[in-house]
N, C-alpha and C positions, 0 to 999 in steps of 0.2 A: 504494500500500500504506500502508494506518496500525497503527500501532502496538495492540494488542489491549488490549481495558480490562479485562477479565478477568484473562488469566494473566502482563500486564506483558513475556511473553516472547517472543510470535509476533507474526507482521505478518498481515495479513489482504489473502486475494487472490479477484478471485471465482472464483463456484462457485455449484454450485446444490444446494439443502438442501431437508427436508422439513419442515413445518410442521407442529405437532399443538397444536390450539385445543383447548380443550375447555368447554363452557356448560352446567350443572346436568346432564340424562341426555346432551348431546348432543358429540359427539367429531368433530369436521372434519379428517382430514388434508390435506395441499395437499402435490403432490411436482415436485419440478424448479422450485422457488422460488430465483430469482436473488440471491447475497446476494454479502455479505464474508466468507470466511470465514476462520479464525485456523488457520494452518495447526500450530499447536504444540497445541491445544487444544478445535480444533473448533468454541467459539462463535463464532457466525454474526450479521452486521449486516445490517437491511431496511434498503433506500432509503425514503424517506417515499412514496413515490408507490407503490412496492410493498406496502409494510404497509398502504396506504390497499385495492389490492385484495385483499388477501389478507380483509382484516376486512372487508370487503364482500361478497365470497364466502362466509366462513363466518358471515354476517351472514345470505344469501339461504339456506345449508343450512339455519341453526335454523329460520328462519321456514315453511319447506317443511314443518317437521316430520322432519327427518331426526334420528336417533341417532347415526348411523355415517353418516360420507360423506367417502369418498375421489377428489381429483378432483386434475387434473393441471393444473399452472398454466399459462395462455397469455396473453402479456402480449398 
């Protein structure tokens, strides 16, 4: 557990959060995202190796042309 850099008051424990990107008309959500999260506050910390796919995912929806794409995360 670390200390939350946000609200200075909660410890962050995992869990798993929803992601919402969004790129000019184009809105990606990502659900059941592995993070940190602060249990007093809610904000939520990626591992570097998760944000790498997350931003690659919502990398591959814009390029498809999607608007809206809701997808479920599988490491």
């Amino acid at each position: 557990m670390n200390a939350c850099f946000i609200c200075k008051h909660g410890n962050t424990q995992p869990g798993l959060v929803t992601v919402t990107l969004e790129r000019d008309d184009a809105i990606v959500i990502l659900k059941s995202v592995p993070a940190d999260v602060c249990h007093n506050c809610g904000e939520y910390y990626l591992s570097a190796a998760v944000s790498e796919q997350v931003l690659q995912r919502a990398e591959e929806a814009v390029n498809k042309g999607a608007e809206v794409e809701i997808l479920r995360y599988a490491a």
